[in-house]
Every structure is written in C-alpha cells, then in structure tokens.
N, C-alpha and C positions, 0 to 999 in steps of 0.2 A: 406541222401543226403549230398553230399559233396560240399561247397563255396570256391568258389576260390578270390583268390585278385579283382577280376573285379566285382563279386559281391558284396563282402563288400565294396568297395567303392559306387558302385549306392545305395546301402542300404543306406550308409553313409549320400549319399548326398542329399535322399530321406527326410533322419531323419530332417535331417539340415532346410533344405526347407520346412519342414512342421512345422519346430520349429518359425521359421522364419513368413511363414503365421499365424498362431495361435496367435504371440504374434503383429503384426501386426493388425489383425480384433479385437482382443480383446481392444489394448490403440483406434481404432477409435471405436466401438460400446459402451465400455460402460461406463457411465458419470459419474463415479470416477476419470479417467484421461482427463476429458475435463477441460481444462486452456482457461481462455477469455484472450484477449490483455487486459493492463493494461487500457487505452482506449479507446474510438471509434471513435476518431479523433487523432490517435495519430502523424502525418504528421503534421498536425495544428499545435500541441501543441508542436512539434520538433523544428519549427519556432518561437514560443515565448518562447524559452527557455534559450533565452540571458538575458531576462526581470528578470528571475529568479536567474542568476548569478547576475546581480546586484542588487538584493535585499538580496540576501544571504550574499553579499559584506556587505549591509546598516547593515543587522545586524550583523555582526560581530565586528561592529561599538560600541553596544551598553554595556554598564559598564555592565548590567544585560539582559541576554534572556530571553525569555519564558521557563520555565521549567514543568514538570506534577509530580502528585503525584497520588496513585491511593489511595483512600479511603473508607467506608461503605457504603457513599451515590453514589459512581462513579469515573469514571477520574476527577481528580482538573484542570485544564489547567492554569496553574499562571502566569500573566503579571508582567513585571517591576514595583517592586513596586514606583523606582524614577518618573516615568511618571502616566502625571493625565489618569486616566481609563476612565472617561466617553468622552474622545476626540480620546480615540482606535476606529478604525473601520477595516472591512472588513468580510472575510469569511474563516471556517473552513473546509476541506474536509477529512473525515477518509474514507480511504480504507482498505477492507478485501483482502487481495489477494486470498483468496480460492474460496470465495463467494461475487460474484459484488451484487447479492441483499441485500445485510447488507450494503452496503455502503451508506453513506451518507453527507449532506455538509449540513451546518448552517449558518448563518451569525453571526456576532458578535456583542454583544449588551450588554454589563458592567454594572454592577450597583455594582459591587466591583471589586476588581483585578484579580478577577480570574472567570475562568467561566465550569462551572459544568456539565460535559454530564453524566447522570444519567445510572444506571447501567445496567437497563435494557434494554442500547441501543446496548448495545454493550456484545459480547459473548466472550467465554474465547478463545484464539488465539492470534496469530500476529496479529499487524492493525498499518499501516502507517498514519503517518497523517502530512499533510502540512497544516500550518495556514500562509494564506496571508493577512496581516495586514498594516495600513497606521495609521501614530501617526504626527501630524502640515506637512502633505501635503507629508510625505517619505515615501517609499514602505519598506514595512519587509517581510520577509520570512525564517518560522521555518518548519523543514520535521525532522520529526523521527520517528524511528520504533518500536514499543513497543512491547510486550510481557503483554495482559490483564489478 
C-alpha cells in the first residue's frame, strides 16, 4: 500500500494529538505532579504583604540577623546575640514546598539565643522558612530557603 502526502500528515497529526492527550491525563491523574498553592488564603495574605516589606525593612535595620546552622541534634535557628533573648517573641513557619503535610509553625520561646528544631522534624530537602519576630515592641522578619 502506497501513502501519499495527505496521509502522512493525518497520521501526523493523529500521532501529535494523542501525544498531547497522553501527557495531558497523565500530569492530572497522577499525584506526582500535583503541586498545592503555596497557601490557602493566598488573596488574604497578598494584602498583608506591605506589613512584611516593612519588617524586612526593620531588619535590615539590624547590626546582626538571625542566621542557621545545621547541626547533629537539628537546625540551630540563631538570634542576635546583641539583643536580650528572653524579650524575642513571635512565631516560626517552615514550609516544604513538595509536601504541605511536613509543614509546620511554632511559636518562639528563648531560654538561649538560639532555638533548636530537632532533627527529626524536618526531612532532607528544600524548606523555606520565615520567622516573624518582635524584640521592645518592633516587627522583624527573616525568610530563607535552605537546603536541609
């Protein structure tokens, strides 16, 4: 049997189109490619995100930032050692971005300068983390993206 040009084009466009459905059904059915939104009020949070320029402003303010270390017992999360710790307040939130069920938030609570998420909370990956903190009444905010 002999194909002519008009053939192998509908062939063509057949191939095309099925290549196209295939990889289509596949990123929606199966939940290796399902990505959540970052969060679930994310509109809300687009709107308090002046509050966050000007705490990222406060700290950039400061002689010393919070810096991490990672260590055998966990992440170290380390406060300016110039500033008294036990008058830090606020709260930490690490995000997974692969996986929201690993995520999680703490509040802050000093009994040294630094404070210690333990190892086994956290798996080996990316993980963002924003700590919002207030030190004699001023808002801080630290965001970085690690590699655990």
């Amino acid at each position: 049997m002999k194909l002519n040009w008009g053939t192998g084009i509908v062939i063509a466009f057949i191939g095309f189109i099925s290549f196209i459905m295939y990889f289509i059904i596949t990123m929606n059915v199966n939940d290796k490619y399902d990505h959540d939104l970052v969060t679930e009020d994310y509109y809300g949070e687009e709107l308090a995100y002046q509050n966050d320029i000007e705490k990222l402003k406060n700290a950039k303010t400061l002689t010393e930032n919070i810096s991490y270390e990672k260590t055998g017992e966990g992440l170290k999360i380390l406060f300016p050692k110039n500033l008294d710790h036990k008058r830090i307040t606020g709260k930490m939130f690490l995000y997974r971005p692969s996986n929201k069920q690993l995520d999680f938030e703490t509040a802050i609570s000093l009994s040294n300068t630094y404070l210690l998420i333990p190892d086994n909370r956290l798996v080996d990956g990316r993980w963002n983390i924003k700590i919002d903190w207030q030190y004699n009444g001023i808002s801080y905010l630290y965001k970085e993206s690690i590699n655990y």
